[in-house]
C-alpha positions as CSV (number, residue, x, y, z in Angstrom):
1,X,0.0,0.0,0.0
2,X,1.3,3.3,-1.0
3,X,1.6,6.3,1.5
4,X,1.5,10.3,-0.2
5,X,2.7,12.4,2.3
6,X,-0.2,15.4,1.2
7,X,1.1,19.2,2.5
8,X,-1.3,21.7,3.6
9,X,-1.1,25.8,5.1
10,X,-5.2,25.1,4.7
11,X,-5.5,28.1,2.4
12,X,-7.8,27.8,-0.5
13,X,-5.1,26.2,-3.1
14,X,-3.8,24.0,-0.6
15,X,-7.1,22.4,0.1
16,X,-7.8,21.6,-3.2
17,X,-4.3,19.9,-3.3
18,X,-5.5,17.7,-1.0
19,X,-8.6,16.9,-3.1
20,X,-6.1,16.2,-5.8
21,X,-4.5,14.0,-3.7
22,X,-7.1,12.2,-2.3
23,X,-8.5,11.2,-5.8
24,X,-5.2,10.1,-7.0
25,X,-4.8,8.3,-3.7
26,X,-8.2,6.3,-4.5
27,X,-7.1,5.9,-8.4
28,X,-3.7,3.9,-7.3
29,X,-4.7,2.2,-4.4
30,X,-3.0,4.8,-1.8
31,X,-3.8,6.2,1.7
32,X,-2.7,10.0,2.2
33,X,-1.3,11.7,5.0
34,X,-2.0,15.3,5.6
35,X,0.5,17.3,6.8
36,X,1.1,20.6,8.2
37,X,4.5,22.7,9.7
38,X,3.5,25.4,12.6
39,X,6.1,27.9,12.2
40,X,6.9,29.0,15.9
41,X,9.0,32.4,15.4
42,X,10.0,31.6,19.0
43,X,12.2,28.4,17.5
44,X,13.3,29.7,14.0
45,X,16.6,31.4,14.2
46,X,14.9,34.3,11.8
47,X,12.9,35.2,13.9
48,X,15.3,37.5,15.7
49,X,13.4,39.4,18.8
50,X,10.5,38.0,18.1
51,X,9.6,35.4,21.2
52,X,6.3,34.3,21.4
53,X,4.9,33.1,24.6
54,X,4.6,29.2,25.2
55,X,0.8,29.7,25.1
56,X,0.5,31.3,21.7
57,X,2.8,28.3,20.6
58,X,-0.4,25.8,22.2
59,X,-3.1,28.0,20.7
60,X,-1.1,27.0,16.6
61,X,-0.6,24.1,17.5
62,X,-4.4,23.6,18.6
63,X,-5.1,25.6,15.6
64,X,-3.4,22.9,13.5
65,X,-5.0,20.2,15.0
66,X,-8.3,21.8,14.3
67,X,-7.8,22.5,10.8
68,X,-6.4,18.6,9.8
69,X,-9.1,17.4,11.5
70,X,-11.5,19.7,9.2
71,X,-9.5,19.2,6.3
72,X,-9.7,15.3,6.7
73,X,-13.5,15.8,7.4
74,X,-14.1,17.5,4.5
75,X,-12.4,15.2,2.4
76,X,-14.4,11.7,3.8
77,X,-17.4,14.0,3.2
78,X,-17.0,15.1,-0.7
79,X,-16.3,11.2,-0.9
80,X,-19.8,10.2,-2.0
81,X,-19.2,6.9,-3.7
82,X,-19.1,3.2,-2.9
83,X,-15.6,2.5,-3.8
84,X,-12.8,1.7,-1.3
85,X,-11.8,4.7,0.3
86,X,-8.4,5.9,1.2
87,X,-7.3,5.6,4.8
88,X,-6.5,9.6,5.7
89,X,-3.6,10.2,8.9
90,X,-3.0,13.6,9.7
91,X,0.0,14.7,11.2
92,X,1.6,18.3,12.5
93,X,5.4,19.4,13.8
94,X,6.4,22.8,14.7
95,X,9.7,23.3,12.5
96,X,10.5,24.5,8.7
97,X,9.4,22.6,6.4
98,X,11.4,21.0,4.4
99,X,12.5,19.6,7.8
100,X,9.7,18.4,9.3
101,X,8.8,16.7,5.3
102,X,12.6,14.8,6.0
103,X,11.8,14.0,9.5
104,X,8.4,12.6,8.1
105,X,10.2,10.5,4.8
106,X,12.6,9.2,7.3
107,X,10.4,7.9,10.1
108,X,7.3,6.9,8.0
109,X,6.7,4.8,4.8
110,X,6.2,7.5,2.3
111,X,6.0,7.0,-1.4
112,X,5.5,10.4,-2.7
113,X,4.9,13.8,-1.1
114,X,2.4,16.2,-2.9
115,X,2.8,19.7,-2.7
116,X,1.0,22.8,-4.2
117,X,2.5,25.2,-6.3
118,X,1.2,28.9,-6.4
119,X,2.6,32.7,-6.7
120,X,3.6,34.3,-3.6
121,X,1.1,35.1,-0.7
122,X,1.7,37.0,2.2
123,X,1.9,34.6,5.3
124,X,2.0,31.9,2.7
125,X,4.8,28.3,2.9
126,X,4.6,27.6,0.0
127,X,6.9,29.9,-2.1
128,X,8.6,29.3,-4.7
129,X,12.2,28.8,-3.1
130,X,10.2,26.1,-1.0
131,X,9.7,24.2,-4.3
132,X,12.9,24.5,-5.1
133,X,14.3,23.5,-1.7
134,X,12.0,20.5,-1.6
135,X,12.7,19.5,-5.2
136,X,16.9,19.6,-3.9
137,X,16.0,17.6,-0.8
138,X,13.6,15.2,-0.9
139,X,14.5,11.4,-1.6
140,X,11.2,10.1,-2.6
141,X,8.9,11.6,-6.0
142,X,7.6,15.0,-5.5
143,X,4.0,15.7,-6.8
144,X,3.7,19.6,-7.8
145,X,-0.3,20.7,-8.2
146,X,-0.3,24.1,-9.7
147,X,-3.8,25.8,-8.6
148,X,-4.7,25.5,-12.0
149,X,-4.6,21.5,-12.3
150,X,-8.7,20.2,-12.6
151,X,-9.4,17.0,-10.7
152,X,-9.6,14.4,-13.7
153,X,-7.8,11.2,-14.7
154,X,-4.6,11.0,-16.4
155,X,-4.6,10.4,-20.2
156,X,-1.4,11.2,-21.6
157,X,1.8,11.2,-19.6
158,X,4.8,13.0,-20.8
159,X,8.1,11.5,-19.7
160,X,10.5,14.2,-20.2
161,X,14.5,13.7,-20.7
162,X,17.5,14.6,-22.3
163,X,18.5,10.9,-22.5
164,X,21.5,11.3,-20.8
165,X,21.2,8.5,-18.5
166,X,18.9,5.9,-20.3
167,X,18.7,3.0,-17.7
168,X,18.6,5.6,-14.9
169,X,15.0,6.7,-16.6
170,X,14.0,2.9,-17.3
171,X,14.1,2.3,-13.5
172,X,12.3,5.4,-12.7
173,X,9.5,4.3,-15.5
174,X,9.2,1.8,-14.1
175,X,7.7,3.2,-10.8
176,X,5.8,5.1,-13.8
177,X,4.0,2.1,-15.2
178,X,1.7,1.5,-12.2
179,X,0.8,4.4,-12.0
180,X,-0.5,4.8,-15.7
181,X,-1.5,1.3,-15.7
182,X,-4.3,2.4,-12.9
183,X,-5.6,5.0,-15.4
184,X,-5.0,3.2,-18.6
185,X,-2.9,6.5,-19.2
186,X,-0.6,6.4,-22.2
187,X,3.0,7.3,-21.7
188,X,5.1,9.4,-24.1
189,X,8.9,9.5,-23.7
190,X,9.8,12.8,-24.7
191,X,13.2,13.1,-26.0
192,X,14.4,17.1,-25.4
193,X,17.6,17.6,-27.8
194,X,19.4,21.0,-28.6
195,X,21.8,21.8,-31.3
196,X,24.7,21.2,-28.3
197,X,23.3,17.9,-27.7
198,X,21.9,16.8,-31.1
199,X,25.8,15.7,-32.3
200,X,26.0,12.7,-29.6
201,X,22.1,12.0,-30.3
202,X,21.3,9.3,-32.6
203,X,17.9,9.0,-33.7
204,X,17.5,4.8,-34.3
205,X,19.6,4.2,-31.1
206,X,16.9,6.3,-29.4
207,X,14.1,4.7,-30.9
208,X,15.8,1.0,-29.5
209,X,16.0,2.1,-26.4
210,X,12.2,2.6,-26.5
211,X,11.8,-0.2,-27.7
212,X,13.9,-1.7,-24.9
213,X,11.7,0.2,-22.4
214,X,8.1,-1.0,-23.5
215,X,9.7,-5.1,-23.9
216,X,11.4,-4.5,-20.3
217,X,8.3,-2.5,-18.7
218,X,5.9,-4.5,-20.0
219,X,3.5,-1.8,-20.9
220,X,2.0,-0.9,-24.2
221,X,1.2,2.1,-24.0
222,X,5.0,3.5,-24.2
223,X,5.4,6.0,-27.6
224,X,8.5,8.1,-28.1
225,X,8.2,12.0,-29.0
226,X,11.5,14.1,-30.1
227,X,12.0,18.0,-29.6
228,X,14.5,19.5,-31.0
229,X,15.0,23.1,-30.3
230,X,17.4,25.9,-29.7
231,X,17.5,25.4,-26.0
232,X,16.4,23.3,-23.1
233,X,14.0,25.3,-21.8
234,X,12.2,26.2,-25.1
235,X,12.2,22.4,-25.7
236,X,10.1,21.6,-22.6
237,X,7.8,25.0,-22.9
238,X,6.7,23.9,-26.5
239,X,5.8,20.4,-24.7
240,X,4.4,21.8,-22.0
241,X,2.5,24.6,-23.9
242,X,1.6,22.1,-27.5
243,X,0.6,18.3,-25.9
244,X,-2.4,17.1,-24.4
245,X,-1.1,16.5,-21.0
246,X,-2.3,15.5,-18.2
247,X,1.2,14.7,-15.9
248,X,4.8,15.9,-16.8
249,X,7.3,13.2,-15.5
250,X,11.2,14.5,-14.7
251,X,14.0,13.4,-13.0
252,X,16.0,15.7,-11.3
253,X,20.0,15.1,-11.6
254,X,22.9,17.0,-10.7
255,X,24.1,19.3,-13.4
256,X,21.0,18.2,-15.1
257,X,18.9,20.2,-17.6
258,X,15.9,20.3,-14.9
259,X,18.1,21.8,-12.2
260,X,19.0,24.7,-14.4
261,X,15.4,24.5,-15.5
262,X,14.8,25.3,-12.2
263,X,17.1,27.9,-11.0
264,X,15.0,30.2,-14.5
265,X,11.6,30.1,-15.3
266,X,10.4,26.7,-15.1
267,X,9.5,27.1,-11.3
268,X,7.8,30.6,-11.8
269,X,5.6,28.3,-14.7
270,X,4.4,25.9,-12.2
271,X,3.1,28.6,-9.7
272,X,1.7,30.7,-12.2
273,X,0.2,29.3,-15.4
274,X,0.8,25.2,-15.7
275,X,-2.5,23.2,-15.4
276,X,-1.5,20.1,-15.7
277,X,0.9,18.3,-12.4
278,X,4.5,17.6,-12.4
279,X,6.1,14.3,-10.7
280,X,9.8,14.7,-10.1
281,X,12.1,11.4,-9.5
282,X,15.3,12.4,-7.4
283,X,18.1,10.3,-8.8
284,X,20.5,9.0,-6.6
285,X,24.6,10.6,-7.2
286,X,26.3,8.5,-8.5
287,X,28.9,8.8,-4.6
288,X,25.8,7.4,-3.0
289,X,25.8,4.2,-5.0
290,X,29.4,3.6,-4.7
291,X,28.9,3.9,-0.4
């Protein structure tokens, strides 16, 4: 049984993360945990004179409590239907973040954590150096919702790479392949090349190691898409902004093209215009195999 670690700050966007979550949850046979991190300025080191008495610090935490417990309320009561029902945990730590997300993917059985994306809001966690952090830190998949995304089920799947580590994106389609499988999605491997890149890339190799993935994967729904542009970045944006999709699949590498997607304008995209979810694998450095 798969566990999605679901983050909330319970404002409007957030909530309908978790209805994202919850649905996706139920599609792929998942329970969902919903999370929130009570910032107590007392115990962050930027808070600097600001100390806040112990009993404020009960009165958020109480406030938390009080707002899972609606949240997860809220989300058995939209649930109308007969089918089996995901199992919803709540859970709350004062600390930042990213942090208390570690603390939580070290201690608990977590398969993916699922985050909302959105532009900056006053009083708000979830800004965009947040994404980034997480995206840096986190072991397991990360599952960006841009307050855009609707609540339907995935069609088309875009698998996006630059192909430079082939078997490193066969293991990670492989996690993939359930995952469409419980929507009867189809999944495109989109090959992003650029005229830097396009002397090493070799078109009927490319095509064999697709053909490599949908023997080895055992899935038929596997098709192979090429872009060719002058950059990275205007590679994925005519993907992003010219396919039917319904999920964009990365894999975040060092020195990879979606880290310094990341550090531009991809990030500001996701909080601001994307409707459609992004899933991003963290591959392991290659120092981390070898200990």
């Amino acid at each position: 049984m798969k566990n999605l670690l679901v983050l909330t700050d319970f404002s409007t966007h957030a909530k309908h993360t978790a209805e994202y979550a919850y649905a996706m949850a139920k599609k792929i046979d998942a329970n969902i945990i919903l999370c929130n991190a009570i910032i107590v300025p007392a115990e962050m080191p930027q808070a600097g004179l600001v100390v806040w008495p112990m009993d404020d610090a009960a009165i958020l935490e109480e406030g938390s409590v009080s707002e899972l417990e609606k949240l997860k309320d809220h989300l058995k009561k939209t649930d109308q239907s007969h089918d089996k029902k995901p199992q919803i945990g709540v859970v709350h730590q004062s600390g930042y973040l990213q942090d208390v997300v570690e603390s939580l993917v070290a201690d608990q059985l977590i398969d993916f954590v699922v985050m909302g994306t959105h532009e900056d809001e006053f009083g708000s966690i979830f800004l965009l150096n947040h994404t980034r952090n997480m995206i840096d830190s986190l072991s397991v998949p990360l599952l960006l919702v841009p307050s855009k995304t609707k609540i339907s089920p995935f069609k088309n799947i875009y698998f996006a790479s630059d192909f430079s580590d082939p078997h490193g994106d066969s293991a990670f389609l492989k996690t993939l392949v359930p995952i469409a499988g419980a929507y009867k999605a189809e999944i495109f491997i989109a090959h992003i090349s650029t005229p830097q890149t396009i002397a090493s890339d070799i078109s009927e190799k490319t095509k064999a190691m697709v053909f490599e993935f949908n023997s080895d994967l055992g899935y038929p729904g596997i098709h192979y898409v090429r872009m060719n542009e002058e950059s990275e970045l205007a590679g994925l944006n005519k993907l992003m902004d010219k396919s039917k999709m319904d999920l964009l699949v990365m894999v975040h590498r060092e020195k990879s093209f979606l880290s310094r997607l990341l550090n531009g304008s991809l990030t500001q995209r996701l909080a601001k215009d994307l409707d459609f979810p992004m899933l991003i694998f963290k591959a392991i450095p290659e120092a981390e195999h070898i200990a």
